[in-house]
C-alpha positions as a Markdown table, in Angstrom:
| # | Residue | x | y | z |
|---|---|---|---|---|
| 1 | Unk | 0.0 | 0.0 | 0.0 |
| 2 | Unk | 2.6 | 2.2 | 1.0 |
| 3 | Unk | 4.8 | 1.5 | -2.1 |
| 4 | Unk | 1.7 | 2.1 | -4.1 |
| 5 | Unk | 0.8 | 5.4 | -2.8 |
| 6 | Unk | 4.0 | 6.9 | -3.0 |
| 7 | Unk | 4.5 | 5.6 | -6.5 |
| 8 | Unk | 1.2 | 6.8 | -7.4 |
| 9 | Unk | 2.1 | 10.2 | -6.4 |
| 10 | Unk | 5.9 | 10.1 | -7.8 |
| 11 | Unk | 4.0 | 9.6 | -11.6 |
| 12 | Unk | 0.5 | 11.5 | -11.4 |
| 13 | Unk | 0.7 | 13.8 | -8.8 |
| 14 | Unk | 3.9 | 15.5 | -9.3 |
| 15 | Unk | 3.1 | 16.2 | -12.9 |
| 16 | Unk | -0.1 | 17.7 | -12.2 |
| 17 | Unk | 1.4 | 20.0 | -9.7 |
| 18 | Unk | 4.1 | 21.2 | -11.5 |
| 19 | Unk | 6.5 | 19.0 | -10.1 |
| 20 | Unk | 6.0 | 21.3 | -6.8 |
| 21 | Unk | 6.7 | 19.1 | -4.0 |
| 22 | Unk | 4.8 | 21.2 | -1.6 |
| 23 | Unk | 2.0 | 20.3 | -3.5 |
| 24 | Unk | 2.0 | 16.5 | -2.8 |
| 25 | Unk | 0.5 | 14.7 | 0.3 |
| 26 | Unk | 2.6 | 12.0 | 1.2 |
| 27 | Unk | 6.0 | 12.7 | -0.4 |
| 28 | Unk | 5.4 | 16.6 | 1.1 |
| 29 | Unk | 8.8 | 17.0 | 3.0 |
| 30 | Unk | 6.5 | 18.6 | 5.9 |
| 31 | Unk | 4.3 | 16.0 | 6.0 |
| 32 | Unk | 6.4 | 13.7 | 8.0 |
| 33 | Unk | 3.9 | 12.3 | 10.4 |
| 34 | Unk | 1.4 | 11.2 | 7.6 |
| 35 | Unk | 4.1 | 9.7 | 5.8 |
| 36 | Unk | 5.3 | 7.5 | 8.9 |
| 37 | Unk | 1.4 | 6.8 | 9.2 |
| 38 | Unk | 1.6 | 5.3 | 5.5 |
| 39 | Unk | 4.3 | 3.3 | 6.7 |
| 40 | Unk | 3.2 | 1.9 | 9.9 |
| 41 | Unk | -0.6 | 1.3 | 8.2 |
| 42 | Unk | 1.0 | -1.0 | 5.4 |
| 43 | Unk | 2.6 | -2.9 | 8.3 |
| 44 | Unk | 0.0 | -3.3 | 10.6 |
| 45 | Unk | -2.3 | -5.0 | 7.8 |
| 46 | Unk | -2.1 | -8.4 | 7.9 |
| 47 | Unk | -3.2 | -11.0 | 5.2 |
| 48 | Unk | -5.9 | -13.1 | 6.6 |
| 49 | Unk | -5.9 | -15.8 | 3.5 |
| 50 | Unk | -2.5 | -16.7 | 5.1 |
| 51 | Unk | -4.8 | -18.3 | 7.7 |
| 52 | Unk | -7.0 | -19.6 | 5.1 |
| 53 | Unk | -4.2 | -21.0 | 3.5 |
| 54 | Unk | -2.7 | -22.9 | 6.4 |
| 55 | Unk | -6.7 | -23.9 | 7.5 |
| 56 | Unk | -7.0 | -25.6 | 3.8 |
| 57 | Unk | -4.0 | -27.4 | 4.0 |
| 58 | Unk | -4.4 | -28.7 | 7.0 |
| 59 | Unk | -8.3 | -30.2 | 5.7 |
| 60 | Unk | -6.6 | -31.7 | 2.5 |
| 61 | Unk | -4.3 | -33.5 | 4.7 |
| 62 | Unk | -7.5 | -34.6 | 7.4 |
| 63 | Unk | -9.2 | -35.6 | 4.2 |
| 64 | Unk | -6.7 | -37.8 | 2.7 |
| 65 | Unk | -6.5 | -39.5 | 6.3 |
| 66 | Unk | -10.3 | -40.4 | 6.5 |
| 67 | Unk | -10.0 | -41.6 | 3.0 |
| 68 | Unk | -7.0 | -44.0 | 3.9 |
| 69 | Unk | -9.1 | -45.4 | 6.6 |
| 70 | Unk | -11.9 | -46.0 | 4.2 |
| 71 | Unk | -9.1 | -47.4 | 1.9 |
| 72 | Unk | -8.3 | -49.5 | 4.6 |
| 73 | Unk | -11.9 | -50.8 | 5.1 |
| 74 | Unk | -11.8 | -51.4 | 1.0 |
| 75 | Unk | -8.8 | -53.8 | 1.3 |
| 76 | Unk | -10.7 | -55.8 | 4.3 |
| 77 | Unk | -13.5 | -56.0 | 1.7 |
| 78 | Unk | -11.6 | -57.2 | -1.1 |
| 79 | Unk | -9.5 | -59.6 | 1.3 |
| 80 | Unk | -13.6 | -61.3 | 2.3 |
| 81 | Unk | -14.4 | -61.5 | -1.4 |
| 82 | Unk | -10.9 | -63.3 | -2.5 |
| 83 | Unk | -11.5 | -65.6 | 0.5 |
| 84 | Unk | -15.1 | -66.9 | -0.3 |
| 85 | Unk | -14.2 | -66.7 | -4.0 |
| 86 | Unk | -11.3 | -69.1 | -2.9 |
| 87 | Unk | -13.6 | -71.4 | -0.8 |
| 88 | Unk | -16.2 | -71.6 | -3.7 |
| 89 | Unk | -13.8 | -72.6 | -5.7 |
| 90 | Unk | -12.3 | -75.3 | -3.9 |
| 91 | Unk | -15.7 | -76.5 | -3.0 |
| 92 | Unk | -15.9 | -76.7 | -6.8 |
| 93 | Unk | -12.9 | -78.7 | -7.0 |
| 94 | Unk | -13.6 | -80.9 | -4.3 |
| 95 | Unk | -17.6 | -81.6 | -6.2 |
| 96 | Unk | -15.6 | -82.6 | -9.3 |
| 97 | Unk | -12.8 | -85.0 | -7.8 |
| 98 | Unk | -16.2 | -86.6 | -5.6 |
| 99 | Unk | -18.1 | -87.0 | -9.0 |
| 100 | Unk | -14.6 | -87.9 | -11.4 |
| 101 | Unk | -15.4 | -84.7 | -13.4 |
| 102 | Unk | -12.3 | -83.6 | -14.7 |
| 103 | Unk | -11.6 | -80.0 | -15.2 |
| 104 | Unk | -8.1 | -77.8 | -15.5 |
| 105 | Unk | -7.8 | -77.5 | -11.8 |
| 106 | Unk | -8.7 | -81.3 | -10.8 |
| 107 | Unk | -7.2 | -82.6 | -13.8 |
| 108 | Unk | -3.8 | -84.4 | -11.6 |
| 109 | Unk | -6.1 | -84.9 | -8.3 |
| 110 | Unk | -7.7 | -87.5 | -7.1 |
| 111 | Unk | -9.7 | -88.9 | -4.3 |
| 112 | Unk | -7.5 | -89.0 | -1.9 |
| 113 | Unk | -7.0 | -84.9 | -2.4 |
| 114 | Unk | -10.4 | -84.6 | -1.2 |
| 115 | Unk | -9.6 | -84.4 | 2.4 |
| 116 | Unk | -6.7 | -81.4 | 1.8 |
| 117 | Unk | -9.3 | -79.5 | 0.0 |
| 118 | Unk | -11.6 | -80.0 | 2.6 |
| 119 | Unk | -8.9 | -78.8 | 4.9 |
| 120 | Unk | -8.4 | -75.3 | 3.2 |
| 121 | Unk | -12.6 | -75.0 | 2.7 |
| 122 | Unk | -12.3 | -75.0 | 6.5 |
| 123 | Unk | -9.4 | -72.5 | 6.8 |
| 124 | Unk | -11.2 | -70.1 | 4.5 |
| 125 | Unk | -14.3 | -70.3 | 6.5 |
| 126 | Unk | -12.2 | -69.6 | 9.3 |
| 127 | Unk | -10.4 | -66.9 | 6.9 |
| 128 | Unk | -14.4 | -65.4 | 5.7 |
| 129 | Unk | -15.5 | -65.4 | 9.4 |
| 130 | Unk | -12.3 | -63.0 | 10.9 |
| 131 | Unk | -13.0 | -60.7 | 8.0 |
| 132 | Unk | -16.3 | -60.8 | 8.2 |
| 133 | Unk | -16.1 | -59.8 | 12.1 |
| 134 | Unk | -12.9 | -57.1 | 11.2 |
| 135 | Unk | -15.3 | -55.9 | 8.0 |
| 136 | Unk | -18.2 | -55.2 | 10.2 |
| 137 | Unk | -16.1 | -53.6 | 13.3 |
| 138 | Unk | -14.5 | -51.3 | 10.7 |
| 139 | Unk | -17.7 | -50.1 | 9.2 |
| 140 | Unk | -19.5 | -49.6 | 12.5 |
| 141 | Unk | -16.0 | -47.8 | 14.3 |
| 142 | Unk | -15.9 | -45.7 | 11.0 |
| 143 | Unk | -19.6 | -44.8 | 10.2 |
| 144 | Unk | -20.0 | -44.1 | 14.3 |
| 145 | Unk | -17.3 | -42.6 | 15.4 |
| 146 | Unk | -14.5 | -41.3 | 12.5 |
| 147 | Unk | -17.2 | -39.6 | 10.6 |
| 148 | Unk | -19.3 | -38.6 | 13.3 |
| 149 | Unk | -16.5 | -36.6 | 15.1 |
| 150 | Unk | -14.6 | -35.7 | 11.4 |
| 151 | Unk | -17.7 | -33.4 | 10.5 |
| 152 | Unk | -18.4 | -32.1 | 14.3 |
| 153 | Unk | -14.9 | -31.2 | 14.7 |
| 154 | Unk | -14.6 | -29.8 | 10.9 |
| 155 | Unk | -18.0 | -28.1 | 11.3 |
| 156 | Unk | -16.5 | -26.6 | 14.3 |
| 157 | Unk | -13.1 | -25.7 | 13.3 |
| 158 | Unk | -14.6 | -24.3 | 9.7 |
| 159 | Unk | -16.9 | -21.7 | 12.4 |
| 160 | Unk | -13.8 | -20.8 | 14.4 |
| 161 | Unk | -11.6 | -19.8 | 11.1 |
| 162 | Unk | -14.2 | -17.9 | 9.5 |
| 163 | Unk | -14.5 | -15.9 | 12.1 |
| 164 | Unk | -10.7 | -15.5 | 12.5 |
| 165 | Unk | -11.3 | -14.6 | 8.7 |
| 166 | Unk | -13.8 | -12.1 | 10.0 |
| 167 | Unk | -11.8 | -10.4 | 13.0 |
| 168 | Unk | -8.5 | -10.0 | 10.7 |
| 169 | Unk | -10.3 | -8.1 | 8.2 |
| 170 | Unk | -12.1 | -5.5 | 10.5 |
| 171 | Unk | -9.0 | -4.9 | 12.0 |
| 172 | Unk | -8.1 | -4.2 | 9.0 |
| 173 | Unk | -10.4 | -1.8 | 8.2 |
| 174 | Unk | -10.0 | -0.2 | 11.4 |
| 175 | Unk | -6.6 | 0.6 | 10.6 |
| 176 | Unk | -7.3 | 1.9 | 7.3 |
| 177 | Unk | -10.1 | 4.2 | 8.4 |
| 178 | Unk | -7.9 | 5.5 | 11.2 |
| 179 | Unk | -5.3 | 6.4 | 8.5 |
| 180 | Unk | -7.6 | 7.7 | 6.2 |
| 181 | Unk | -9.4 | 10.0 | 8.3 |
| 182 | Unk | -5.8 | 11.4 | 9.0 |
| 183 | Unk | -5.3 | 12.3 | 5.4 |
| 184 | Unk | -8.9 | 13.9 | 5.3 |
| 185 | Unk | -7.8 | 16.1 | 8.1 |
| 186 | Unk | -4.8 | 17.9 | 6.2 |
| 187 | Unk | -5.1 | 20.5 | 5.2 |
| 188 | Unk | -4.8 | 20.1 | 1.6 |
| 189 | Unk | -7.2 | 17.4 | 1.2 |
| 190 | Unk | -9.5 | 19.6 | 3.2 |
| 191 | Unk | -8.9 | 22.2 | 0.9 |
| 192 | Unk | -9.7 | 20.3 | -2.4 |
């Protein structure tokens, strides 16, 4: 602001005054104080999409976290469906070698396979039951509690930094109307 102003006046104002410094507002050598004012107002303004900024940032990376736990769910999902597709198909297997069907997987076992096959239908029940148990815990602990508390704590926390948002900018104003209403009292500006 301060940069702007005094470059403003440098260009425009000096031209149209006949290059008469005692003309000019803020580069007017006995306008000190207003000049310092410019100054300390551009410094006191601070940028409140700074806090936005870091706010955002901070939501991508909250975001990306309750999507790896969903992720996470996913894999549990995918792990139940390779098990009972695994189970289905050994059943299969084990229908075939009982009835001497011959297909590319039972084409080298016989019936005395039967009881291996049977052995890993029962391990992937036991397989489809703990995922089925982890599966369900995941979905209740996520849908109850992460997503519950994600959007209580972001509806909370989106409040809070819109009305940081808020405060920053009438400070901000506060400032610049302070500063302003000393350039309306000189006596130039009064004059014009």
């Amino acid at each position: 602001m301060s940069k702007f102003t005094t470059r403003y006046e440098e260009l425009n104002m000096q031209h149209y005054s006949d290059m008469d410094s005692a003309q000019l507002i803020f580069q007017n050598p006995n306008n000190e104080e207003l000049r310092n004012a410019l100054l300390v107002t551009g410094q006191s303004l601070r940028n409140p999409y700074i806090e936005l900024y870091h706010w955002v940032k901070g939501e991508l990376y909250d975001i990306e976290a309750m999507r790896t736990s969903i992720n996470a769910r996913n894999i549990v999902m995918e792990r139940l469906r390779s098990f009972e597709g695994k189970k289905r198909d050994t059943q299969k297997d084990i229908e075939s070698v009982q009835s001497g069907n011959k297909s590319i997987t039972t084409l080298f076992k016989n019936a005395d396979d039967v009881s291996g096959m049977a052995n890993k239908v029962e391990s992937h029940d036991r397989e489809i039951a703990a995922h089925t148990a982890l599966l369900d815990l995941l979905t209740i602990y996520i849908s109850d509690r992460v997503v519950a508390g994600f959007k209580k704590e972001k509806l909370g926390l989106y409040h809070r930094i819109l009305q940081q948002f808020t405060v920053i900018e009438i400070q901000n104003s506060h400032v610049l109307a302070g500063f302003w209403s000393k350039v309306l009292q000189n006596e130039k500006v009064k004059a014009v």
